[in-house]
N, CA, C and O atoms as a GROMACS GRO file, in nm:
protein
  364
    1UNK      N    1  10.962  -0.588  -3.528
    1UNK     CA    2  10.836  -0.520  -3.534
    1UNK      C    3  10.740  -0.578  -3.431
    1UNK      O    4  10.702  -0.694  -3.437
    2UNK      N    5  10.696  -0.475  -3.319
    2UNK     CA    6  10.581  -0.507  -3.208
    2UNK      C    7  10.478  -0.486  -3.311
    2UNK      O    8  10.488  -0.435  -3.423
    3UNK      N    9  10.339  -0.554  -3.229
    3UNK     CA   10  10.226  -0.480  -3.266
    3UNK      C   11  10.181  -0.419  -3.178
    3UNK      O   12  10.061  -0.392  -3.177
    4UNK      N   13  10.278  -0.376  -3.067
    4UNK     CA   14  10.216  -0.317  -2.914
    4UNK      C   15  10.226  -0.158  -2.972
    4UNK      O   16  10.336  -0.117  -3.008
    5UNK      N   17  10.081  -0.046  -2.981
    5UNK     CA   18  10.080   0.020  -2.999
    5UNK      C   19  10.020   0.068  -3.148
    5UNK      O   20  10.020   0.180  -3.198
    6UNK      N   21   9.986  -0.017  -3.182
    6UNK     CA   22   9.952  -0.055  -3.361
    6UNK      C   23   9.785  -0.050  -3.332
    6UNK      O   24   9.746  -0.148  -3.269
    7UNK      N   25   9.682   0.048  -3.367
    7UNK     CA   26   9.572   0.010  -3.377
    7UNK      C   27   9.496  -0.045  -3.506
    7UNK      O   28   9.500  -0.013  -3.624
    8UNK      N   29   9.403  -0.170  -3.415
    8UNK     CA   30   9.387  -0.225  -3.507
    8UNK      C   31   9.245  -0.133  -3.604
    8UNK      O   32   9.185  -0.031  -3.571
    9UNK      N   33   9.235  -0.191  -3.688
    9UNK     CA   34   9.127  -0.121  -3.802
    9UNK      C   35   9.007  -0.234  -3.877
    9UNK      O   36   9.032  -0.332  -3.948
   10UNK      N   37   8.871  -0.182  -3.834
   10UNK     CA   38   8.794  -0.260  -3.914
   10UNK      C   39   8.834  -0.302  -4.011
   10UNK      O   40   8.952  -0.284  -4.041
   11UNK      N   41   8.758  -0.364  -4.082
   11UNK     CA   42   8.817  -0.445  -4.172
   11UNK      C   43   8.703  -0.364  -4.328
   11UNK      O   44   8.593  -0.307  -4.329
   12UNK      N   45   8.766  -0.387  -4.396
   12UNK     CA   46   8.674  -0.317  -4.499
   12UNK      C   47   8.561  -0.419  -4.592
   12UNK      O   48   8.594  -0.538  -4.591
   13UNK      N   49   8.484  -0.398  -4.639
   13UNK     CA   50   8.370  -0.490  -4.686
   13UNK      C   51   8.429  -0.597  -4.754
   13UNK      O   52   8.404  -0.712  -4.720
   14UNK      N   53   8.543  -0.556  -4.896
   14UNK     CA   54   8.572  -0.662  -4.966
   14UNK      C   55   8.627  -0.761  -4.867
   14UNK      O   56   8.603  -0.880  -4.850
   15UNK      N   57   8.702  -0.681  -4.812
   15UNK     CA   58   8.781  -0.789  -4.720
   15UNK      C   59   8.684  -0.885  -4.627
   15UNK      O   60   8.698  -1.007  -4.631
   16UNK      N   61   8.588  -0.824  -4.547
   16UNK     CA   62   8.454  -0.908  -4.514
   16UNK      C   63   8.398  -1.037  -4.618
   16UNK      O   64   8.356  -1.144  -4.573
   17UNK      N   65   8.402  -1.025  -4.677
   17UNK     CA   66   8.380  -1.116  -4.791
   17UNK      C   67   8.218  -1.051  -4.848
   17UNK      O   68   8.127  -1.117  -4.898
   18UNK      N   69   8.223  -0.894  -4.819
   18UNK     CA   70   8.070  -0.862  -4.845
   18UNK      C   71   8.089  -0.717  -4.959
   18UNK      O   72   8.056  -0.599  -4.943
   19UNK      N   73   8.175  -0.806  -5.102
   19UNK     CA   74   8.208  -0.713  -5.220
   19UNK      C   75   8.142  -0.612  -5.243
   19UNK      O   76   8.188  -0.499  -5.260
   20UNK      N   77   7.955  -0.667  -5.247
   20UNK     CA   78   7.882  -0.513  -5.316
   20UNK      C   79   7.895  -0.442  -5.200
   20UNK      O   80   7.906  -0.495  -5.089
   21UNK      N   81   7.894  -0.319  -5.223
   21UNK     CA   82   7.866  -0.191  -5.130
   21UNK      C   83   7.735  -0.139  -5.163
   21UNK      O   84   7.712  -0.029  -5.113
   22UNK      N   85   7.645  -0.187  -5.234
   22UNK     CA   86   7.530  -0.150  -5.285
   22UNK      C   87   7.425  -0.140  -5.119
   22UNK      O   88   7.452  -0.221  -5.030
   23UNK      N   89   7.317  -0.042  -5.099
   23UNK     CA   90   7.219  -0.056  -5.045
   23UNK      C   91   7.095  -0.111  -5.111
   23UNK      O   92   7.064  -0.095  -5.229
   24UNK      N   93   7.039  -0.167  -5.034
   24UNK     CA   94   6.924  -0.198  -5.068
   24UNK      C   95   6.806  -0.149  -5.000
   24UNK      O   96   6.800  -0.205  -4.890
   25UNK      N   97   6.694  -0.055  -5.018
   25UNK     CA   98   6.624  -0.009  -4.956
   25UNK      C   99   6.477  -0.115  -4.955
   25UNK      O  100   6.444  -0.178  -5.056
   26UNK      N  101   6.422  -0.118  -4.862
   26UNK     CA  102   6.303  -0.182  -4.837
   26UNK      C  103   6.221  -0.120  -4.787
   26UNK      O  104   6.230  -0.071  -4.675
   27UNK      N  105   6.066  -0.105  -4.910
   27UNK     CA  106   5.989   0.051  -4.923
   27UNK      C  107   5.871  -0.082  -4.840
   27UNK      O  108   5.862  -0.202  -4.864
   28UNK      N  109   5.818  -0.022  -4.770
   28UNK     CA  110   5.644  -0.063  -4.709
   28UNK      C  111   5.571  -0.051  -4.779
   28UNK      O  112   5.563   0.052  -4.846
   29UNK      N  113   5.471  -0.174  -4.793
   29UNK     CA  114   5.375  -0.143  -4.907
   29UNK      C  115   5.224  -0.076  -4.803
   29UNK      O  116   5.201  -0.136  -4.698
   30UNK      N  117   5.147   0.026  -4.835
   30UNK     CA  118   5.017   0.014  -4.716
   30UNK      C  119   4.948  -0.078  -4.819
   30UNK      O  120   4.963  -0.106  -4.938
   31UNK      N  121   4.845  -0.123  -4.692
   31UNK     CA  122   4.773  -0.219  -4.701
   31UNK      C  123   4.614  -0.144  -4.698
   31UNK      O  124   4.598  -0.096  -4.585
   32UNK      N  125   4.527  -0.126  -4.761
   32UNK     CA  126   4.408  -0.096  -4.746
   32UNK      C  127   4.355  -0.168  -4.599
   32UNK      O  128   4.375  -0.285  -4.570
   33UNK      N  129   4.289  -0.080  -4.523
   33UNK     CA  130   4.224  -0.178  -4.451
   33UNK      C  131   4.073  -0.217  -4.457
   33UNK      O  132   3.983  -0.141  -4.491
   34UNK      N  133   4.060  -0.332  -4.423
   34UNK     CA  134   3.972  -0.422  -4.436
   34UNK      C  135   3.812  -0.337  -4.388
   34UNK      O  136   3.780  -0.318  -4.271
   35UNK      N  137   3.748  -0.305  -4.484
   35UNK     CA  138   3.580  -0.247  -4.448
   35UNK      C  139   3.534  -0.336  -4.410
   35UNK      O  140   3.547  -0.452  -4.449
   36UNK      N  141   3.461  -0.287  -4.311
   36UNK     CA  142   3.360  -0.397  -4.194
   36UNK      C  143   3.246  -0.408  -4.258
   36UNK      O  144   3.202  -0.522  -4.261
   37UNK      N  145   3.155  -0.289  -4.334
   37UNK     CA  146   3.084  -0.331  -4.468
   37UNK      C  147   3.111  -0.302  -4.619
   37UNK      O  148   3.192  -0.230  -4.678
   38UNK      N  149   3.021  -0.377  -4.652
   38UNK     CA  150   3.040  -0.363  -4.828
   38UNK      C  151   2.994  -0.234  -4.868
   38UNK      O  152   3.040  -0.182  -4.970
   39UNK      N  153   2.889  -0.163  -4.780
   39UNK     CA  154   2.804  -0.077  -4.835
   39UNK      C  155   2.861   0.096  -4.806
   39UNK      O  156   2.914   0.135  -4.703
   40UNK      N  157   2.832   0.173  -4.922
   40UNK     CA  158   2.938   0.266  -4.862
   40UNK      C  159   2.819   0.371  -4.792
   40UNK      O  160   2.701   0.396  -4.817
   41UNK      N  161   2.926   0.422  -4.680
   41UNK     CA  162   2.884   0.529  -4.616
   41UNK      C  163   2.838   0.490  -4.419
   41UNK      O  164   2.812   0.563  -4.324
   42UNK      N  165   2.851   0.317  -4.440
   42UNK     CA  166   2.801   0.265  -4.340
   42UNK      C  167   2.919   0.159  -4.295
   42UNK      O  168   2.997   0.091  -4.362
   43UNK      N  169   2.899   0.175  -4.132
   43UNK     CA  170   3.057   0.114  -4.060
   43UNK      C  171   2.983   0.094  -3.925
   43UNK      O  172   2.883   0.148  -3.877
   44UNK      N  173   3.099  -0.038  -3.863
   44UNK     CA  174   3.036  -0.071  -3.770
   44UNK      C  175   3.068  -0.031  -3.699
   44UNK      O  176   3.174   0.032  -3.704
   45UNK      N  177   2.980  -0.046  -3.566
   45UNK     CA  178   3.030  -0.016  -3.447
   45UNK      C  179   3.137  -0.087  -3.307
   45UNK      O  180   3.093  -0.201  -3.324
   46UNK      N  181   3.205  -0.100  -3.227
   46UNK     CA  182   3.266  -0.181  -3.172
   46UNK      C  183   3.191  -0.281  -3.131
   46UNK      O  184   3.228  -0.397  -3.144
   47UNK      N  185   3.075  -0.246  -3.076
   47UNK     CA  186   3.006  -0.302  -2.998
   47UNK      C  187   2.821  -0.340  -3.077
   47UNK      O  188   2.713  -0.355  -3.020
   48UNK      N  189   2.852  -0.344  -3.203
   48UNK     CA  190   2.808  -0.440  -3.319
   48UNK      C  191   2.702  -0.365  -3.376
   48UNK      O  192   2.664  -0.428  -3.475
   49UNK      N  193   2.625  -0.245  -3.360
   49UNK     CA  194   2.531  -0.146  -3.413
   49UNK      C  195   2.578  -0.091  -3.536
   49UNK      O  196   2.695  -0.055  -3.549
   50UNK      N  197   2.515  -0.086  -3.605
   50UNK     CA  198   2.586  -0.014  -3.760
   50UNK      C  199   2.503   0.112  -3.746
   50UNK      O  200   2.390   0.132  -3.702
   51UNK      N  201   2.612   0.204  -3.808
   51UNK     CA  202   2.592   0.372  -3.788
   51UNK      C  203   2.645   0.451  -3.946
   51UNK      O  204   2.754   0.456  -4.003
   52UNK      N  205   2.511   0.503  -3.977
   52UNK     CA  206   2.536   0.563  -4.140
   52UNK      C  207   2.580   0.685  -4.145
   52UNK      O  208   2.545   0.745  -4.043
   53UNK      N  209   2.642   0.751  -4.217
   53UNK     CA  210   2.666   0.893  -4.227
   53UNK      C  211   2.681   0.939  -4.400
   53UNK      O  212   2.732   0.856  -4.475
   54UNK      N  213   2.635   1.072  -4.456
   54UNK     CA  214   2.678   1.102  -4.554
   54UNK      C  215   2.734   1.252  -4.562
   54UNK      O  216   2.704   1.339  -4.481
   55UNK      N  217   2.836   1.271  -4.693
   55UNK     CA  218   2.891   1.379  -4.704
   55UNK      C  219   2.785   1.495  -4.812
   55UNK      O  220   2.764   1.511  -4.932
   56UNK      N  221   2.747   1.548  -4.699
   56UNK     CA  222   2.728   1.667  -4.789
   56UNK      C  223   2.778   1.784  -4.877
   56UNK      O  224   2.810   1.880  -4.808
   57UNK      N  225   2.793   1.800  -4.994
   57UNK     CA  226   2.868   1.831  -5.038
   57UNK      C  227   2.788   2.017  -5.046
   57UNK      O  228   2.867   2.110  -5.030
   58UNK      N  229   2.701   2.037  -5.059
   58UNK     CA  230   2.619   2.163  -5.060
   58UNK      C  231   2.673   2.254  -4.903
   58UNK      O  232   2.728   2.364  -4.902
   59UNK      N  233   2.631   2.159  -4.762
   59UNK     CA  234   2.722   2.214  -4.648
   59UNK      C  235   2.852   2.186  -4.634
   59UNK      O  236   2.880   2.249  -4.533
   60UNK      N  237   2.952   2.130  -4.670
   60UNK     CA  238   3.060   2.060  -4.695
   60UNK      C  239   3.076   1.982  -4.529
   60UNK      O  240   3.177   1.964  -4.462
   61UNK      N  241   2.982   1.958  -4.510
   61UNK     CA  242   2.996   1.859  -4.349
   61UNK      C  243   2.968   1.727  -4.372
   61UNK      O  244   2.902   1.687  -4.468
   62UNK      N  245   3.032   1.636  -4.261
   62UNK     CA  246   2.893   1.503  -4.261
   62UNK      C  247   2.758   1.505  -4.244
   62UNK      O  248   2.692   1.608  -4.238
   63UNK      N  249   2.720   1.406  -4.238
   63UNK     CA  250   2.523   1.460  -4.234
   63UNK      C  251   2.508   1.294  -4.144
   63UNK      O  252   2.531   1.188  -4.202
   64UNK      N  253   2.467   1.301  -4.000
   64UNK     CA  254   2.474   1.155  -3.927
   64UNK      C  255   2.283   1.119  -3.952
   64UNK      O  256   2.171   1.166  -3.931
   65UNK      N  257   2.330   1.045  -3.991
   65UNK     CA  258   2.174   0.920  -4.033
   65UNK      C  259   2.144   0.876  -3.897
   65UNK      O  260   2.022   0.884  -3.878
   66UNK      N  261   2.207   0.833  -3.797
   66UNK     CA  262   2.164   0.754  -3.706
   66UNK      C  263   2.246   0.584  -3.684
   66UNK      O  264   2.311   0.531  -3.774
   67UNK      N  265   2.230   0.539  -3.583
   67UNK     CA  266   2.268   0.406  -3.568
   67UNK      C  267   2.125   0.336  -3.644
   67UNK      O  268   2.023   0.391  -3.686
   68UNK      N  269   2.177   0.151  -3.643
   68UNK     CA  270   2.051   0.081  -3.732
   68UNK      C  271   2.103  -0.050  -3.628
   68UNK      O  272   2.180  -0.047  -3.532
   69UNK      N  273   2.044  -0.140  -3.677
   69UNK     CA  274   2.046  -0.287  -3.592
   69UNK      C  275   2.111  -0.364  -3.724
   69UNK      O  276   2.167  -0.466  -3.684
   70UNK      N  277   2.121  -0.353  -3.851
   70UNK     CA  278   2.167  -0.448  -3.956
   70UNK      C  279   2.225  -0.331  -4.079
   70UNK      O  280   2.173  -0.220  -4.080
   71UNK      N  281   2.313  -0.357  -4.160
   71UNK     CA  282   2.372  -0.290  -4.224
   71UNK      C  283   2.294  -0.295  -4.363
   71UNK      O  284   2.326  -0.219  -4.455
   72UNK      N  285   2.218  -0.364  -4.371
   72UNK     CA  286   2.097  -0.326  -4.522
   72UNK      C  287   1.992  -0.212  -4.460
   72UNK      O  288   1.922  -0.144  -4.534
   73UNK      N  289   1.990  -0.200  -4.316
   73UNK     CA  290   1.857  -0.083  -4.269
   73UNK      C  291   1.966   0.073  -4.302
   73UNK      O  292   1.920   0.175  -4.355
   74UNK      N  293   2.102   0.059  -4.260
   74UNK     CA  294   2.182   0.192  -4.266
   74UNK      C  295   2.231   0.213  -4.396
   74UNK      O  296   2.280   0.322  -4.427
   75UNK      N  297   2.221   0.093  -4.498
   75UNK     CA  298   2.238   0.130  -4.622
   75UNK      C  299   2.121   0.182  -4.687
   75UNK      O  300   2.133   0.250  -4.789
   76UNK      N  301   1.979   0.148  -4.625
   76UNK     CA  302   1.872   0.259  -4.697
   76UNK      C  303   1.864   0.382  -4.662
   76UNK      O  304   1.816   0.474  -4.728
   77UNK      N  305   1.919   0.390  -4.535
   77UNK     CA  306   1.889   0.545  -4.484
   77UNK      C  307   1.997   0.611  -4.526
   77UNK      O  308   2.006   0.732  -4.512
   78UNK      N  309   2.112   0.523  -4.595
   78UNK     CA  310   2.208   0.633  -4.679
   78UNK      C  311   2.188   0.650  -4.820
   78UNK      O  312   2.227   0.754  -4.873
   79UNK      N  313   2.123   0.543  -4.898
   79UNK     CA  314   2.048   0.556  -5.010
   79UNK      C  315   1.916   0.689  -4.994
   79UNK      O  316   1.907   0.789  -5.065
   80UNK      N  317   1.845   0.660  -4.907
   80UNK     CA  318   1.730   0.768  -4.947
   80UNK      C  319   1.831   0.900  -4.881
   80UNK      O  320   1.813   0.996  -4.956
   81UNK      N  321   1.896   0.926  -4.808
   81UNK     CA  322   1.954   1.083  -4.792
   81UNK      C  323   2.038   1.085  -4.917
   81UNK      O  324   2.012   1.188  -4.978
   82UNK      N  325   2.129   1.013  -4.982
   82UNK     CA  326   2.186   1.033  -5.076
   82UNK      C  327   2.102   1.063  -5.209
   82UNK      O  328   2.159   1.123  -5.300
   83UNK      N  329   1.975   1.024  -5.223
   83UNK     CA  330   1.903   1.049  -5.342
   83UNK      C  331   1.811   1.208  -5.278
   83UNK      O  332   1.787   1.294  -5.362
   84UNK      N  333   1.779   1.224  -5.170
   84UNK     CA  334   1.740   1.361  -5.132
   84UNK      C  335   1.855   1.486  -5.195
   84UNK      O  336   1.832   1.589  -5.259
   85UNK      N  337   1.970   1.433  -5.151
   85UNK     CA  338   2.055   1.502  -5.172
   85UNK      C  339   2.135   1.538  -5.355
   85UNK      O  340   2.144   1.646  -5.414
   86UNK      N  341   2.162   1.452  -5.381
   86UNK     CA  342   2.215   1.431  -5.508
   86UNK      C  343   2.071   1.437  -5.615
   86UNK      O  344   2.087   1.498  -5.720
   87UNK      N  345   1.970   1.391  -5.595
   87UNK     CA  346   1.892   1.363  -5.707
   87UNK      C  347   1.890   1.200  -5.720
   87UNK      O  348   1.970   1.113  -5.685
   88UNK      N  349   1.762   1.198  -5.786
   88UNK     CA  350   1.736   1.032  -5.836
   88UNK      C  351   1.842   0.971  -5.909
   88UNK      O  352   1.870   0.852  -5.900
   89UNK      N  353   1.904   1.054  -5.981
   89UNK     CA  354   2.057   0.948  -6.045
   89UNK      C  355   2.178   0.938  -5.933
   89UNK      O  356   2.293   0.939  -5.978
   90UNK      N  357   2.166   0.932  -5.826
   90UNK     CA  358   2.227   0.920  -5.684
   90UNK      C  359   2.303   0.806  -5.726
   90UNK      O  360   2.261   0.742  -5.822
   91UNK      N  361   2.405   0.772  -5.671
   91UNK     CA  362   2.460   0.632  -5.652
   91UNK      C  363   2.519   0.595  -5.512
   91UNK      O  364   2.564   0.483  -5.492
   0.00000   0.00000   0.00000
Protein backbone atom coordinates (compact mmCIF):
# COMPACT_ATOMS: atom_id res chain seq x y z
CA UNK A 1 0.00 0.00 0.00
CA UNK A 2 1.39 3.61 -1.46
CA UNK A 3 0.05 6.67 -0.09
CA UNK A 4 1.02 8.21 -3.51
CA UNK A 5 -2.32 9.33 -4.74
CA UNK A 6 -4.33 9.06 -1.38
CA UNK A 7 -5.75 12.52 -0.47
CA UNK A 8 -5.22 13.60 2.56
CA UNK A 9 -8.43 14.90 4.70
CA UNK A 10 -8.83 17.45 7.46
CA UNK A 11 -9.02 16.14 10.36
CA UNK A 12 -12.34 16.25 12.17
CA UNK A 13 -12.90 18.23 15.56
CA UNK A 14 -12.94 15.18 17.93
CA UNK A 15 -9.98 14.14 16.44
CA UNK A 16 -8.52 17.88 16.90
CA UNK A 17 -8.88 17.37 20.40
CA UNK A 18 -11.80 20.16 20.08
CA UNK A 19 -14.96 17.52 21.16
CA UNK A 20 -17.77 20.25 21.54
CA UNK A 21 -19.03 21.31 18.20
CA UNK A 22 -21.06 23.82 20.06
CA UNK A 23 -20.93 27.66 18.83
CA UNK A 24 -20.66 30.21 20.89
CA UNK A 25 -22.03 33.50 19.85
CA UNK A 26 -20.70 36.83 21.24
CA UNK A 27 -23.66 39.51 21.29
CA UNK A 28 -22.23 43.45 21.73
CA UNK A 29 -23.47 45.11 24.46
CA UNK A 30 -24.23 49.24 23.30
CA UNK A 31 -22.93 51.40 25.54
CA UNK A 32 -24.94 54.65 26.20
CA UNK A 33 -22.87 57.45 25.36
CA UNK A 34 -21.52 59.69 27.70
CA UNK A 35 -23.76 63.35 27.89
CA UNK A 36 -21.53 66.28 27.89
CA UNK A 37 -24.35 67.79 30.20
CA UNK A 38 -26.48 66.77 32.98
CA UNK A 39 -29.17 69.08 31.88
CA UNK A 40 -31.60 67.93 29.35
CA UNK A 41 -32.13 69.53 26.13
CA UNK A 42 -28.61 71.22 26.29
CA UNK A 43 -25.16 69.86 24.58
CA UNK A 44 -22.00 71.08 23.92
CA UNK A 45 -20.39 72.42 21.40
CA UNK A 46 -16.91 71.22 19.88
CA UNK A 47 -15.49 74.23 20.36
CA UNK A 48 -16.92 74.72 24.08
CA UNK A 49 -20.31 77.07 23.65
CA UNK A 50 -23.35 75.29 24.93
CA UNK A 51 -26.39 75.34 22.54
CA UNK A 52 -30.16 74.60 23.82
CA UNK A 53 -32.88 73.25 21.80
CA UNK A 54 -36.47 71.99 22.57
CA UNK A 55 -39.00 69.60 21.05
CA UNK A 56 -42.05 70.93 20.24
CA UNK A 57 -44.53 68.77 20.37
CA UNK A 58 -47.69 71.16 19.12
CA UNK A 59 -45.25 71.84 15.67
CA UNK A 60 -43.66 68.47 15.91
CA UNK A 61 -40.12 70.29 15.13
CA UNK A 62 -37.14 71.37 17.23
CA UNK A 63 -37.47 74.85 18.54
CA UNK A 64 -33.36 76.32 18.66
CA UNK A 65 -32.94 78.54 21.90
CA UNK A 66 -29.67 79.82 20.84
CA UNK A 67 -25.97 79.20 21.89
CA UNK A 68 -25.07 80.38 25.85
CA UNK A 69 -21.45 80.76 27.37
CA UNK A 70 -22.28 78.14 30.49
CA UNK A 71 -24.69 75.31 30.59
CA UNK A 72 -26.90 76.66 33.73
CA UNK A 73 -27.65 79.98 31.19
CA UNK A 74 -28.96 77.16 28.29
CA UNK A 75 -30.61 75.23 30.91
CA UNK A 76 -32.86 78.38 31.75
CA UNK A 77 -33.61 79.21 28.36
CA UNK A 78 -34.79 75.57 28.05
CA UNK A 79 -36.66 75.71 31.31
CA UNK A 80 -38.54 78.99 30.51
CA UNK A 81 -39.42 77.72 26.65
CA UNK A 82 -40.31 74.45 28.14
CA UNK A 83 -42.73 76.03 30.75
CA UNK A 84 -44.09 78.52 27.79
CA UNK A 85 -44.71 75.54 26.10
CA UNK A 86 -45.95 72.72 28.31
CA UNK A 87 -47.40 74.89 31.15
CA UNK A 88 -46.09 75.63 34.73
CA UNK A 89 -46.07 71.83 35.65
CA UNK A 90 -43.21 71.65 32.85
CA UNK A 91 -40.35 69.47 33.79
Amino acid sequence: MSDEGEEASPPSPSAAGGGSTATTKTTKTKTKKQCSSVYRGVRQRPWGSWAAEIRDPNRGARLWLGTFDTAEEAARAYDAAARHIRGPGAR
